[in-house]
PASEBA-1860 file (N, C-alpha, C; in nm, 3 decimals):
! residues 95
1> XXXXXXXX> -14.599/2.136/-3.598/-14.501/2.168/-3.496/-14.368/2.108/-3.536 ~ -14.262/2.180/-3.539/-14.128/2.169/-3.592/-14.022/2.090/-3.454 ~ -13.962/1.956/-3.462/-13.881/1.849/-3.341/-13.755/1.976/-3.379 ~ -13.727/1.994/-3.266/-13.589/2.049/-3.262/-13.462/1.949/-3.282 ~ -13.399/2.008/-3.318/-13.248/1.913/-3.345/-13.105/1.963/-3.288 ~ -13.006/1.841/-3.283/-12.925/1.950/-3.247/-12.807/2.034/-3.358 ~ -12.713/2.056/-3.289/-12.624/2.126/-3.397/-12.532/2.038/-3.443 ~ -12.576/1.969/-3.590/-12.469/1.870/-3.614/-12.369/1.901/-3.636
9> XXXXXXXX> -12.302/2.041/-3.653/-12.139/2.119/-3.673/-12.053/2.123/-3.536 ~ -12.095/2.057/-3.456/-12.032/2.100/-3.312/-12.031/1.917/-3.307 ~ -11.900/1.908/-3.201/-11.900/1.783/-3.128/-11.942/1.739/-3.023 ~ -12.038/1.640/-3.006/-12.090/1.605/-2.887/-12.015/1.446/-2.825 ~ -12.077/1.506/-2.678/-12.010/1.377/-2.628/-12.078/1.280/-2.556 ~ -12.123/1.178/-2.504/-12.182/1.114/-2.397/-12.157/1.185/-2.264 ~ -12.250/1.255/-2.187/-12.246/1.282/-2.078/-12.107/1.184/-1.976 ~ -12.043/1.206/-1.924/-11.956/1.137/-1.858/-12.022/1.042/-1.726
17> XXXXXXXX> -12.134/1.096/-1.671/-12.216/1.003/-1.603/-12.280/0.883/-1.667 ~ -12.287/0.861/-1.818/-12.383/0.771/-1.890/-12.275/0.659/-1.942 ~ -12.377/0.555/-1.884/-12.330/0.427/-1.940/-12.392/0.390/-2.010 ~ -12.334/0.273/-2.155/-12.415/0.221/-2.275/-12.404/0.062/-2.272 ~ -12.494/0.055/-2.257/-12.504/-0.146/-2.255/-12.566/-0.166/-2.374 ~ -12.504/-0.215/-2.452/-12.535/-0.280/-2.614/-12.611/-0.355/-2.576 ~ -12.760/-0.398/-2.646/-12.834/-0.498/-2.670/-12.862/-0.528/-2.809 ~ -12.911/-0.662/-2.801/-13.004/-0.675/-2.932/-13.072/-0.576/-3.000
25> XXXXXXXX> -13.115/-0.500/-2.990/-13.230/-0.407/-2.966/-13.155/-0.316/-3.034 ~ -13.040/-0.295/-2.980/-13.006/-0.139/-3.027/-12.897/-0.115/-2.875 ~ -12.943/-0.033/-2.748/-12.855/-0.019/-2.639/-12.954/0.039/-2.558 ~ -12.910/0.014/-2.427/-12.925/0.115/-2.316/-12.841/0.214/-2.238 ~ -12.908/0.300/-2.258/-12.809/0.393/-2.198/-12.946/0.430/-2.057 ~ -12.793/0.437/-1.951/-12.806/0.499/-1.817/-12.704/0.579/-1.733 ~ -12.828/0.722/-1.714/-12.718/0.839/-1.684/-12.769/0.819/-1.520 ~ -12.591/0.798/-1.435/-12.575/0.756/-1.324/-12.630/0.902/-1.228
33> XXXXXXXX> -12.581/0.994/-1.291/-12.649/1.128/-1.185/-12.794/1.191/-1.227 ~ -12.856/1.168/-1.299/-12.957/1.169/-1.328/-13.073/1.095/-1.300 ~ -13.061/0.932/-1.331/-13.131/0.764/-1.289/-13.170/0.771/-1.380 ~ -13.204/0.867/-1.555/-13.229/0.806/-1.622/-13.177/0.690/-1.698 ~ -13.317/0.630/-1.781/-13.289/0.522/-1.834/-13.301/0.554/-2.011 ~ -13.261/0.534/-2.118/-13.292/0.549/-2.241/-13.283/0.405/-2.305 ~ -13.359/0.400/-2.421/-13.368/0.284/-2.499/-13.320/0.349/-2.652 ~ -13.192/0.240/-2.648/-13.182/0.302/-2.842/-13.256/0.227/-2.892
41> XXXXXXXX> -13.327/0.192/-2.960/-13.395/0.076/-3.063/-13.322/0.059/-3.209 ~ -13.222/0.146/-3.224/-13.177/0.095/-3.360/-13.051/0.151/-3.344 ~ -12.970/0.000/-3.391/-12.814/-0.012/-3.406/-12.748/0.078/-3.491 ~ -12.829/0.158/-3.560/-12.784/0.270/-3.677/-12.736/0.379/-3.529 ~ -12.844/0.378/-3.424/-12.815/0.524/-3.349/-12.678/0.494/-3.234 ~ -12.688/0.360/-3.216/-12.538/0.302/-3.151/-12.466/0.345/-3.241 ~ -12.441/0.271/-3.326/-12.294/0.339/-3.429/-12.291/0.494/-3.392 ~ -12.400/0.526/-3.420/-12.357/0.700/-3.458/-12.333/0.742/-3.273
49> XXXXXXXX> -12.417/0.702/-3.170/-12.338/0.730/-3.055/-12.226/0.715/-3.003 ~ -12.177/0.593/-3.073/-12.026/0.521/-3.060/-11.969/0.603/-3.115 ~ -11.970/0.631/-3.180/-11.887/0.748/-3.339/-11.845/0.885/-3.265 ~ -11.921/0.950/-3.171/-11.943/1.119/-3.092/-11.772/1.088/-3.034 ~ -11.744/0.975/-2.971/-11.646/1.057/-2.908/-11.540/1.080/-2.955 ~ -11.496/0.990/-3.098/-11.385/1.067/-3.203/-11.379/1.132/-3.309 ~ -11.516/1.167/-3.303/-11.537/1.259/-3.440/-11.544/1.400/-3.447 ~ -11.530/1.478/-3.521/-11.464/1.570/-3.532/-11.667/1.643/-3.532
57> XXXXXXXX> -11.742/1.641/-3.522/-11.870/1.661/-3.575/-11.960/1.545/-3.530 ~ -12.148/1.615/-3.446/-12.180/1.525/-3.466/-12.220/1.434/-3.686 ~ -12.205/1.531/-3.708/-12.226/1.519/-3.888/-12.162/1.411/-3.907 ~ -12.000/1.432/-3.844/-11.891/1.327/-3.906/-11.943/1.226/-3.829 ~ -11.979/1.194/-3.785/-12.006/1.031/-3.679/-12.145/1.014/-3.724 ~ -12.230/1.087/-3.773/-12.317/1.026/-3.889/-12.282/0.918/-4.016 ~ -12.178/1.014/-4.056/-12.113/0.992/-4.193/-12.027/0.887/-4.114 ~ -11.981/0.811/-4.033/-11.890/0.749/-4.015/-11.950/0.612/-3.969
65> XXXXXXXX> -12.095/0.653/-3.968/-12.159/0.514/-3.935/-12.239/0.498/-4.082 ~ -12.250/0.528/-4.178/-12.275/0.534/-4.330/-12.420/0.579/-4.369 ~ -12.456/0.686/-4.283/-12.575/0.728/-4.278/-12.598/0.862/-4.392 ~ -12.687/0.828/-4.518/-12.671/0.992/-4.565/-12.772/1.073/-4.521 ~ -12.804/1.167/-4.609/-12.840/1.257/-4.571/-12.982/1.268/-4.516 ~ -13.079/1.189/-4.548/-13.238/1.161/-4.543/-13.206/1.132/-4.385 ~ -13.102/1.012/-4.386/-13.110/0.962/-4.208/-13.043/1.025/-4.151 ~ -12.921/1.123/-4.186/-12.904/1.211/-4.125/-12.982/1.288/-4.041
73> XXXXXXXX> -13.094/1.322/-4.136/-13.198/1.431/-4.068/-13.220/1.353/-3.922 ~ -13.301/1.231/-3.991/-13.386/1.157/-3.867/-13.298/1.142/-3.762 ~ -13.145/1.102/-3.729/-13.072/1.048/-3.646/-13.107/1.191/-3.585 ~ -13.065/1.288/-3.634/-13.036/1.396/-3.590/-13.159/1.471/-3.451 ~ -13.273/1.427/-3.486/-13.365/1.438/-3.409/-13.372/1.335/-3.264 ~ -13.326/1.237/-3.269/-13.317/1.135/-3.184/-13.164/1.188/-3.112 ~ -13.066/1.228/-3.176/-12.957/1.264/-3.091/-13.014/1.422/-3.019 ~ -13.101/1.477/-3.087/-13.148/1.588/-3.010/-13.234/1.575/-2.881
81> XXXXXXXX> -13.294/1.464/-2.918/-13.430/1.436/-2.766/-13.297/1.355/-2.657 ~ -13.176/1.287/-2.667/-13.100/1.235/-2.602/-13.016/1.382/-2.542 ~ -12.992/1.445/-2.608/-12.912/1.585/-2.554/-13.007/1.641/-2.499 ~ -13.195/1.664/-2.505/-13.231/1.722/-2.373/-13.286/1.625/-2.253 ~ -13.226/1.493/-2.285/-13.252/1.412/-2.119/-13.065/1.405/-2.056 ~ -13.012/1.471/-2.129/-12.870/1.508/-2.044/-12.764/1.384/-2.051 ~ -12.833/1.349/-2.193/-12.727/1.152/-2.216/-12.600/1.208/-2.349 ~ -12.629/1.334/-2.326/-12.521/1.409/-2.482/-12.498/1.537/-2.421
89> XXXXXXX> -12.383/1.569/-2.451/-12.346/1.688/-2.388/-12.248/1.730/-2.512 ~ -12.242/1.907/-2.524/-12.146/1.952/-2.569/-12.009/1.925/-2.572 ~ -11.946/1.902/-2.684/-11.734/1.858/-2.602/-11.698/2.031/-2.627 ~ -11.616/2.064/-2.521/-11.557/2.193/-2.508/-11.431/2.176/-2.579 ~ -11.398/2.253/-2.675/-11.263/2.234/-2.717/-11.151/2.247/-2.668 ~ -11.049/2.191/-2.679/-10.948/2.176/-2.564/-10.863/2.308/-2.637 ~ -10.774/2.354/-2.490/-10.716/2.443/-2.542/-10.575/2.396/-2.575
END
């Protein structure tokens, strides 16, 4: 069975309801209109969440937290299961 991913050519953003509390650990994120709760466990997927809201790509905020291509993949799956609990959202391009 094939993990879906998302589209790393498009920019994503943190849901505007979700807050990120850095831990040891990695972070928590909690989406205020939702009540979920998420656990990052690794500071590789902070960087690269930190990275979404000025990067041009989620790809580029891979690459901007120094991730190649092998962890690319993997991040990429973990930013996908976070975009279907509603903690990542599409950025609409401004006009």
């Amino acid at each position: 069975m094939s993990v879906p991913t998302l589209d790393l050519d498009i920019a994503w953003d943190l849901h505007p309801q979700v807050s990120v509390r850095p831990e040891p650990f990695g972070a928590l994120l909690y989406h205020f209109g939702t009540r979920k709760l998420s656990f990052l466990k690794d500071r590789g997927l902070l960087a690269v969440v930190e990275a979404l809201a000025t990067a041009p790509t989620a790809r580029a905020a891979c690459a901007s937290a120094g991730l190649g291509d092998v962890d690319t993949a993997r991040y990429a799956r973990a930013l996908a299961a976070l975009a279907r609990s509603s903690m990542l959202v599409e950025r609409k391009p401004t006009p």
